[in-house]
MDAnalysis code that builds the backbone (N, CA, C; Angstrom):
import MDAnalysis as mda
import numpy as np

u = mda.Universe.empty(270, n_residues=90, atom_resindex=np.repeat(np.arange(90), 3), trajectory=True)
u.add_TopologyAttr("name", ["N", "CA", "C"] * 90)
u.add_TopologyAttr("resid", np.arange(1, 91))
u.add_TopologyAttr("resname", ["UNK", "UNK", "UNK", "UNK", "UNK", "UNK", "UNK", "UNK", "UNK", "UNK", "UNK", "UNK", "UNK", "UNK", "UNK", "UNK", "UNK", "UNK", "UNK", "UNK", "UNK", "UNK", "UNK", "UNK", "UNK", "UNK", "UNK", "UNK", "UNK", "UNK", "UNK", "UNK", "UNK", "UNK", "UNK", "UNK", "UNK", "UNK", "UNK", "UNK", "UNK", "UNK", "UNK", "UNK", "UNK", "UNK", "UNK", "UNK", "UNK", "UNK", "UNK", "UNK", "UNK", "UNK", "UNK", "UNK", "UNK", "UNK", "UNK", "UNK", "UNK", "UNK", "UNK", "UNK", "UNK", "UNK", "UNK", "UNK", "UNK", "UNK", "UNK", "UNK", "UNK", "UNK", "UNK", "UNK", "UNK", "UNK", "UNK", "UNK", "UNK", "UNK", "UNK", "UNK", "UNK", "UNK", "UNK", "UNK", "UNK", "UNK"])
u.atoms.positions = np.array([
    [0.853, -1.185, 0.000],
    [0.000, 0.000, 0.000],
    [0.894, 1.242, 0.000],
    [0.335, 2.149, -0.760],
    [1.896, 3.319, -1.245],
    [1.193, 4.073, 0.283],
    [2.228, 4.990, 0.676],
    [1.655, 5.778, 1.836],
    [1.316, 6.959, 1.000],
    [0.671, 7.627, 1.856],
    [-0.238, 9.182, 2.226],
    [0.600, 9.816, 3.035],
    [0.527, 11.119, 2.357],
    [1.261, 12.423, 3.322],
    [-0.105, 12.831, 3.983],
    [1.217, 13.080, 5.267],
    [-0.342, 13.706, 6.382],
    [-0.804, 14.268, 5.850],
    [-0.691, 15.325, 4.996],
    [-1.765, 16.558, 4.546],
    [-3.076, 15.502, 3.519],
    [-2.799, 14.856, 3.125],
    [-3.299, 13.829, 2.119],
    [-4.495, 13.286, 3.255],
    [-3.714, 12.989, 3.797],
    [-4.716, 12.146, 5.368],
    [-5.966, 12.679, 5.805],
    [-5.390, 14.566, 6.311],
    [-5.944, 15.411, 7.093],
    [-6.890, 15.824, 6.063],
    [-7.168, 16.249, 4.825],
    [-7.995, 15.978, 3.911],
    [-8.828, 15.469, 3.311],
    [-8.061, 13.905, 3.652],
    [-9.399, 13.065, 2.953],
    [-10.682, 12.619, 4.422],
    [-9.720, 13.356, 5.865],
    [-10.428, 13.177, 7.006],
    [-11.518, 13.682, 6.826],
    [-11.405, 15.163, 6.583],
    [-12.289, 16.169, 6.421],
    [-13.431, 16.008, 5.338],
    [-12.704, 15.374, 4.426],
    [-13.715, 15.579, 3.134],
    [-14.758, 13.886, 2.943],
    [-14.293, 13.262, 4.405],
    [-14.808, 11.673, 4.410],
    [-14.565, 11.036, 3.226],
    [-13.366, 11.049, 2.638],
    [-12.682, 10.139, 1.666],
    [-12.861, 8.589, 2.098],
    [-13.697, 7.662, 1.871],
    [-13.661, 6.167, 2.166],
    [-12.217, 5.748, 1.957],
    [-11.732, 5.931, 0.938],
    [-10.464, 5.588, 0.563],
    [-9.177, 5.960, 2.051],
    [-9.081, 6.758, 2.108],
    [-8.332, 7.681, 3.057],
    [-8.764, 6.975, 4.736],
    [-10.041, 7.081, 5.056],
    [-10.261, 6.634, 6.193],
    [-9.895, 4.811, 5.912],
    [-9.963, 3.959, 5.161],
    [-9.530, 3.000, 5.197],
    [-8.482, 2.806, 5.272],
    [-7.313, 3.630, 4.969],
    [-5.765, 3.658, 4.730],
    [-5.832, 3.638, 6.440],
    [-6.548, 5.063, 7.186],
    [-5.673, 5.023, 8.509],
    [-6.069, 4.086, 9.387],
    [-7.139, 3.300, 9.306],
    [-7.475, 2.126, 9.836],
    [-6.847, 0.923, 9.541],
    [-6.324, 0.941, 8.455],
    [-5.113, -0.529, 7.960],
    [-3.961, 0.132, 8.711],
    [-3.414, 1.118, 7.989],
    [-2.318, 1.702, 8.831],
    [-1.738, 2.116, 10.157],
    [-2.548, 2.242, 10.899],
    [-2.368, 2.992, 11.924],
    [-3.597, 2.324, 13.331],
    [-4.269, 1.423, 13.454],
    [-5.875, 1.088, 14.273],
    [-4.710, -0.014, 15.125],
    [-3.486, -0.327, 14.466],
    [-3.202, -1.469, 14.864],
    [-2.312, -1.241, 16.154],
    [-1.673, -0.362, 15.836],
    [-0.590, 0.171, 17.147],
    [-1.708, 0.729, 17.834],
    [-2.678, 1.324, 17.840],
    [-3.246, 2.052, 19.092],
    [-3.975, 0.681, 19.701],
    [-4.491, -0.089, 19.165],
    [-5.724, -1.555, 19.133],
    [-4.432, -1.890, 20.398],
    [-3.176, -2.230, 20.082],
    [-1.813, -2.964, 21.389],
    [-1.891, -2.045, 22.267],
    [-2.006, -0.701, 21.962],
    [-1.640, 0.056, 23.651],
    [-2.775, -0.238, 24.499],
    [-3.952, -0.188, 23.658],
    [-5.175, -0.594, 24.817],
    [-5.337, -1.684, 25.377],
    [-4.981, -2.566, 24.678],
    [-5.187, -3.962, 24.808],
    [-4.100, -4.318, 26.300],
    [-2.764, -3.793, 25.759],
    [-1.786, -3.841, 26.987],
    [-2.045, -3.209, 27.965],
    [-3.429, -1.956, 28.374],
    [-3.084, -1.200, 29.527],
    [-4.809, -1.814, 30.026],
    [-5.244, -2.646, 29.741],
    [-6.640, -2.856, 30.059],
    [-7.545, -3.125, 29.727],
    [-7.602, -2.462, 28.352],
    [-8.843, -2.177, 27.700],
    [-9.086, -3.627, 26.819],
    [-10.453, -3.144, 25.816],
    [-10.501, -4.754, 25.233],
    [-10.928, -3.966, 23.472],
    [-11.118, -4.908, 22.560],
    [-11.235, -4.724, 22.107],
    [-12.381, -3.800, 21.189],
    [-13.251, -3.494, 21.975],
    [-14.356, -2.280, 21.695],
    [-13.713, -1.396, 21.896],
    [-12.995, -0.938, 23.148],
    [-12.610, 0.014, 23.591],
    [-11.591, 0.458, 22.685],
    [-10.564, -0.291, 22.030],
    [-9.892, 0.002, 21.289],
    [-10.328, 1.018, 19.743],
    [-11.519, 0.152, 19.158],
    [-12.329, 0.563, 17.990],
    [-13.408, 2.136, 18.240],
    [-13.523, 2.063, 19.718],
    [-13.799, 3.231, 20.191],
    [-13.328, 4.452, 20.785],
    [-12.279, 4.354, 20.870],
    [-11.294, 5.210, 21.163],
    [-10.473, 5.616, 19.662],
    [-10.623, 4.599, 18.660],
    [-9.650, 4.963, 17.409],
    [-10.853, 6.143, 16.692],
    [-11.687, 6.068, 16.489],
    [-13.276, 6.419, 15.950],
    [-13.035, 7.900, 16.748],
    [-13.202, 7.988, 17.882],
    [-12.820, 9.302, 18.740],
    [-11.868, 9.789, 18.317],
    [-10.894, 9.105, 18.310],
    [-9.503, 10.270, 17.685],
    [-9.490, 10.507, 16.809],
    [-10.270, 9.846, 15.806],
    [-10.455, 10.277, 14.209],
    [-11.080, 11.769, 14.280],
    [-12.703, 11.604, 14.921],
    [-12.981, 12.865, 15.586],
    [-12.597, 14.316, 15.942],
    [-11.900, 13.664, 16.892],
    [-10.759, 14.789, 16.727],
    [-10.185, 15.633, 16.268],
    [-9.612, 14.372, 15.272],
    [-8.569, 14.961, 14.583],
    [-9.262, 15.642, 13.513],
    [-10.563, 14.969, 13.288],
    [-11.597, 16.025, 11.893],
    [-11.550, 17.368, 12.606],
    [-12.352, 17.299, 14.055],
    [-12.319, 18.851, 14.241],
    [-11.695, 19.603, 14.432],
    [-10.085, 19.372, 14.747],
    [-9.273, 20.143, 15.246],
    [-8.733, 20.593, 13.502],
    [-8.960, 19.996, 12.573],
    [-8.795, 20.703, 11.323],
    [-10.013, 21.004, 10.939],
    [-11.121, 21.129, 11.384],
    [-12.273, 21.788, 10.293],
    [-12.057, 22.982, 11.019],
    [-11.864, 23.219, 12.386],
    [-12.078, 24.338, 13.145],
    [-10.621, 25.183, 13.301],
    [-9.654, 24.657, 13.382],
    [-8.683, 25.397, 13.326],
    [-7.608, 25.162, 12.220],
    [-7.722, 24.568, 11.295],
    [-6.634, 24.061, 10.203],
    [-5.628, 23.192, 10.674],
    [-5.504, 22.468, 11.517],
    [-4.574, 21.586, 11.899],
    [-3.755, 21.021, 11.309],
    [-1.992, 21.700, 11.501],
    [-0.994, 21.153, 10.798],
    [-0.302, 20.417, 11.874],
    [0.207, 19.341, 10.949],
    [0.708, 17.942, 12.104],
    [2.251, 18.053, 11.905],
    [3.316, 18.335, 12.684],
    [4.554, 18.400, 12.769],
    [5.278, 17.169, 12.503],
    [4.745, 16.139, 13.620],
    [4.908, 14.783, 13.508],
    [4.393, 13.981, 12.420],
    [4.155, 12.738, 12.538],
    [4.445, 12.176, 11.384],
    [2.428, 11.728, 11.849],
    [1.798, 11.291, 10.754],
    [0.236, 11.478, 11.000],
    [-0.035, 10.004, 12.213],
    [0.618, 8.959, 12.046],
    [0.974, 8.013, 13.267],
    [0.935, 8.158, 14.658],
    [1.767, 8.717, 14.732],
    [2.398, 9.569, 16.035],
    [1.385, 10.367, 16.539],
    [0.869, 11.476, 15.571],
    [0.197, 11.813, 16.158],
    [-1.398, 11.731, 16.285],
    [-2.019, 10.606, 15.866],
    [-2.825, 9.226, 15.629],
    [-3.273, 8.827, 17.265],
    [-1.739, 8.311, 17.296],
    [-1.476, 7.577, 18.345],
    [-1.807, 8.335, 19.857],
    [-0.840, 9.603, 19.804],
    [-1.314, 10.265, 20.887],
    [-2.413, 11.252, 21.491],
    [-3.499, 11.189, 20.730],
    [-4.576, 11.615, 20.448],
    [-5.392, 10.399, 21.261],
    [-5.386, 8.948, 20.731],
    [-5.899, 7.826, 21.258],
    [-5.670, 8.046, 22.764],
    [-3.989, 7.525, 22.525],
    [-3.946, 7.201, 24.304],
    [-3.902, 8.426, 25.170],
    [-4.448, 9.503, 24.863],
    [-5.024, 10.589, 25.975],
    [-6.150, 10.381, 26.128],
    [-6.623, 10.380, 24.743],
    [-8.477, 9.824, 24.991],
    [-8.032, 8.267, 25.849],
    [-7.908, 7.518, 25.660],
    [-8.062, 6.281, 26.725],
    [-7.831, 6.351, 28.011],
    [-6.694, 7.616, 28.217],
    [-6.678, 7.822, 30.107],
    [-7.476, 8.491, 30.602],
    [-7.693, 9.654, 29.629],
    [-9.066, 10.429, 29.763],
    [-10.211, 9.427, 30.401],
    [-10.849, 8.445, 29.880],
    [-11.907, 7.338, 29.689],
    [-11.428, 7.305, 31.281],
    [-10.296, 6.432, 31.076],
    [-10.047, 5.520, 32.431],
    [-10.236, 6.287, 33.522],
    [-9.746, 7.899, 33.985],
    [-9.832, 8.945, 34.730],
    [-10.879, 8.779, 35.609],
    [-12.201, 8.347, 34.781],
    [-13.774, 8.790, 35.412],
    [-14.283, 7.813, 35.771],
])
């Protein structure tokens, strides 16, 4: 599978590209799916927490243009596992 530049990503987030949202779910569902799995959580929680950070990450670019420094993974990832301690917090 050829990769996507974040901006490619953050785009097809926004514009609900099927294509695009399937890439970051092959790509990327899998490392966050292990952190949950390793700190507690099960597998809903995982698919629900990835879905949330997608969220996110739509609004923090529909509403403020969100440019990603890091690599779109990374920051994927840490989006999730705040939302998951967040969860766990309450």
């Amino acid at each position: 599978m050829k990769d996507i530049s974040t901006e490619q990503i953050l785009e097809g987030i926004v514009n609900n590209n099927s294509f695009i949202i399937q890439y970051v779910y092959k790509k990327f569902f899998a490392i966050v799916r292990s952190y949950i799995l390793n700190h507690g959580g099960d597998e809903e929680d995982a698919r629900d927490i990835f879905q949330d950070g997608i969220m996110v990450i739509y609004e923090q670019r529909k509403n403020r243009n969100l440019e990603i420094k890091s690599g779109f993974g990374t920051y994927i990832y840490s989006v999730c596992r705040y939302k998951y301690l967040n969860m766990n917090r309450n």
